[in-house]
N, C-alpha and C positions, 0 to 999 in steps of 0.2 A: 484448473489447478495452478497452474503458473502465474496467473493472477494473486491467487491468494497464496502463494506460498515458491517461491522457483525452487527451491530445494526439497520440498515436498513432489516438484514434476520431476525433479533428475530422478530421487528416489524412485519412483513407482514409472515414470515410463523409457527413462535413458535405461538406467540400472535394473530397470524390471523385476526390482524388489515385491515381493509380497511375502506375509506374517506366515510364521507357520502356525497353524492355529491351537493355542491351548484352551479352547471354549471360545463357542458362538459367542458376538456379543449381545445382548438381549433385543438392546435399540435397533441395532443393526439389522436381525434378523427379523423382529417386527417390521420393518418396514420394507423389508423383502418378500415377507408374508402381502401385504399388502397390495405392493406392484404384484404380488403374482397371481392373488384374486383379480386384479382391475385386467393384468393381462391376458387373462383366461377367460372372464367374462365377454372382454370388447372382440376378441378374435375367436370367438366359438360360437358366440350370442349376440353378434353384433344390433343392436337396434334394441334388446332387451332389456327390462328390467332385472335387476340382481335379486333370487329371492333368497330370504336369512340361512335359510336352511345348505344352498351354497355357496354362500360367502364361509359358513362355517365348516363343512366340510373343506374346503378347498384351502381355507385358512392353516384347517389341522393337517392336510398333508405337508404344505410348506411347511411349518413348523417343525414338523415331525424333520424332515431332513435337512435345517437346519442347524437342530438340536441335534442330532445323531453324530454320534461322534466315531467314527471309522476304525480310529485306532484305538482309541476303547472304549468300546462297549459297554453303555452302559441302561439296560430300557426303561427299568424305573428312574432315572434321573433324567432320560430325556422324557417320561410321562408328564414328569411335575413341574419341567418346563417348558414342556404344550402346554401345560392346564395353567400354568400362571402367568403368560404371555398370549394366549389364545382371545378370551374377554377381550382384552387390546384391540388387538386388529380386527375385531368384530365391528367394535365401537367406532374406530375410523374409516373403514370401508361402508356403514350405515351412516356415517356424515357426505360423504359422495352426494349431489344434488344428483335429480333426478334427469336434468339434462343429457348429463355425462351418456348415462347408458341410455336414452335413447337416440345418439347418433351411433354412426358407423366410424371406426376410426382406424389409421394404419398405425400399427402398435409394434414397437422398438424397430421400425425399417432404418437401415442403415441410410443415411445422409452420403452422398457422397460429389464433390464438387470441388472445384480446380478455383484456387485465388490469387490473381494476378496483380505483382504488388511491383512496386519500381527497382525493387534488390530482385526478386524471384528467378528473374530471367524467361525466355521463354517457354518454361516448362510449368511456371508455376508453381504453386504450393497445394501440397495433397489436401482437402479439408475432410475429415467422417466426422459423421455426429450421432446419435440415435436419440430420440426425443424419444416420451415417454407413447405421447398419441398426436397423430395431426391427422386434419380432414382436411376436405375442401367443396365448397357447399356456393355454387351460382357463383363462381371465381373469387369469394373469400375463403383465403387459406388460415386455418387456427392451428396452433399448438397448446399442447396444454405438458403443463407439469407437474405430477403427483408428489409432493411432500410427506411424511410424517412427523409432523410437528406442530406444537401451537403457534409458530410462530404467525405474526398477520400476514398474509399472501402480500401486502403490500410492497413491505420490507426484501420480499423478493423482486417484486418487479422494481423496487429502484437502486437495489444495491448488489445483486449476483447479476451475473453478463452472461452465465450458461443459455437460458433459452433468447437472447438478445441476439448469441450466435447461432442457435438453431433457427432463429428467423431469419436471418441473412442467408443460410444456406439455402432457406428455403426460396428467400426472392431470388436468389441467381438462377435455384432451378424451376423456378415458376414467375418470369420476369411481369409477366400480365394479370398475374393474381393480385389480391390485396391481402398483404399477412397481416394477421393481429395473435396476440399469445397472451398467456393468462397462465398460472401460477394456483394450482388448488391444495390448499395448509389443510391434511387432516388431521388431529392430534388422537394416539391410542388412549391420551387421557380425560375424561371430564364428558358429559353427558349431555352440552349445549351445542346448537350447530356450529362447524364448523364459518370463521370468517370467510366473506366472499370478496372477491375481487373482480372489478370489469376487467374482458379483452380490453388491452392494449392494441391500439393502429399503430405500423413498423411505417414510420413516415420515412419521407424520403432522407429528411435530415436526421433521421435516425439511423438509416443504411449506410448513410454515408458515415457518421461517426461509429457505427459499430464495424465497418470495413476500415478505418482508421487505426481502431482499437487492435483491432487484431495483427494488422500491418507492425503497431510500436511492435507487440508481444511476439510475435514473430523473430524483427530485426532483432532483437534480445537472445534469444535462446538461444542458450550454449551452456551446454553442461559441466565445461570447467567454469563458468561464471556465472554460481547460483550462491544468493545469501537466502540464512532462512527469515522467516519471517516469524515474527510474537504476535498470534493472534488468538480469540478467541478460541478458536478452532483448533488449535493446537491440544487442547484437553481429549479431544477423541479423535486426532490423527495417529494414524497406525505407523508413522513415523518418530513416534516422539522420543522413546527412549534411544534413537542413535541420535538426534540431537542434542537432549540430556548431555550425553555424554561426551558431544563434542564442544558442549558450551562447558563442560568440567574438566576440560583437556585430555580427554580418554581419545580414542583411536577409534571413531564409529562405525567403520566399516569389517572391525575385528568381531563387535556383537554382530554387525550383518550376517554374517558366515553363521552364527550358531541362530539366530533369531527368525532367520528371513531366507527364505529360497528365489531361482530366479523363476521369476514366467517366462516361456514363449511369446517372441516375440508375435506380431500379425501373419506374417508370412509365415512364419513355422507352425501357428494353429493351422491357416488355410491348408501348407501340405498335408499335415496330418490329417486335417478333416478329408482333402482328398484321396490319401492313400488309401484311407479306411472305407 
């Protein structure tokens, strides 16, 4: 995220801003319907094929608690919004090759690894990550990354750096394997397969520029020295109207207080998941 936006990473991980919600977004929650069929199949049913009948079940309960709205209740309007986003994620979870589900894969494991850069000192730099799925199969290590979107899986492998860092992590923590990663675009929309894309081989001179990469981004970060950035992306970041307002000379962090709550930090989830 500090790639494409540093004032989008103060917002959501210094300031641990998040929206309070007034309605699921619909995208958004399709494609959470999605990861959560792919997630439930690969770690319940590993080796298996997906059949219709549970991709749709399992579609409509995510859905269903998606759409549900806590504070108010509402169950014929979240009905009609299972029924009218449901199709969707049918459609994009039935573009899945049939690769996918016949291996075994570890699904959302946390990443976790130490990067030692010439500022770090000798402690290091924390790294976590969680990729969507990675195997490793006769010392070739794969990642893979589920999309919802048309977009061409290409356009990911040569222009987003998310799983270019999930493959670094993984060579530090498997220095004898050979990573390759790959990028799978399903779209909720339109009825032709999904575009495919080869594994990528994480060369060496790719490790080294992706260890590079992340060193600049690193030396950078500092949350009193974040400019926003005008991108495409900016249409469906959950950030936009305190920028709005501070490219209109408003005071953005006044809307924060009524717009936006803080998360929990890492540590303060962990204790509570511990206490509990």
């Amino acid at each position: 995220l500090y790639h494409d936006c540093e004032r989008a990473w103060k917002y959501r991980y210094h300031d641990r801003l998040v929206k309070v919600s007034q309605g699921r977004n619909p995208a958004m929650a399709s494609g959470t319907a999605v990861h959560y069929v792919v997630e439930h199949q690969t770690t319940e049913r590993p080796g298996e094929m997906l059949r219709p009948d549970d991709a749709r079940a399992l579609a409509t309960e995510c859905l269903n608690d998606e759409f549900r709205n806590l504070e108010y209740p509402d169950a014929e309007k979240t009905k009609s919004q299972v029924e009218k986003y449901l199709p969707g994620v049918v459609r994009a979870v039935g573009k899945i090759p049939e690769d996918v589900w016949a291996q075994s894969w570890h699904v959302e494991w946390d990443l976790d690894t130490t990067l030692y850069t010439p500022t770090s000192g000798d402690e290091g730099v924390h790294l976590i990550g969680r990729p969507d799925l990675w195997t490793m199969n006769d010392g070739v290590l794969e990642v893979l990354d589920v999309k919802t979107t048309k977009t061409d899986p290409m356009t990911y492998m040569l222009w987003f750096p998310q799983i270019r860092y999930y493959a670094m992590m993984l060579q530090d923590m498997y220095p004898e394997a050979v990573v390759q990663y790959r990028y799978l675009c399903v779209p909720t929309t339109g009825d032709k397969p999904a575009p495919q894309s080869p594994a990528w081989i994480f060369t060496p001179k790719q490790v080294r520029r992706a260890r590079e990469e992340v060193e600049r981004l690193l030396s950078r970060m500092d949350p009193e020295m974040t400019e926003m950035r005008a991108l495409r992306r900016c249409d469906w970041c959950e950030f936009k109207t305190l920028c709005t307002l501070d490219i209109t000379g408003g005071d953005p962090m006044s809307l924060a207080k009524e717009e936006f709550a803080t998360r929990l930090s890492r540590e303060e989830r962990e204790k509570q998941v511990y206490e509990n």
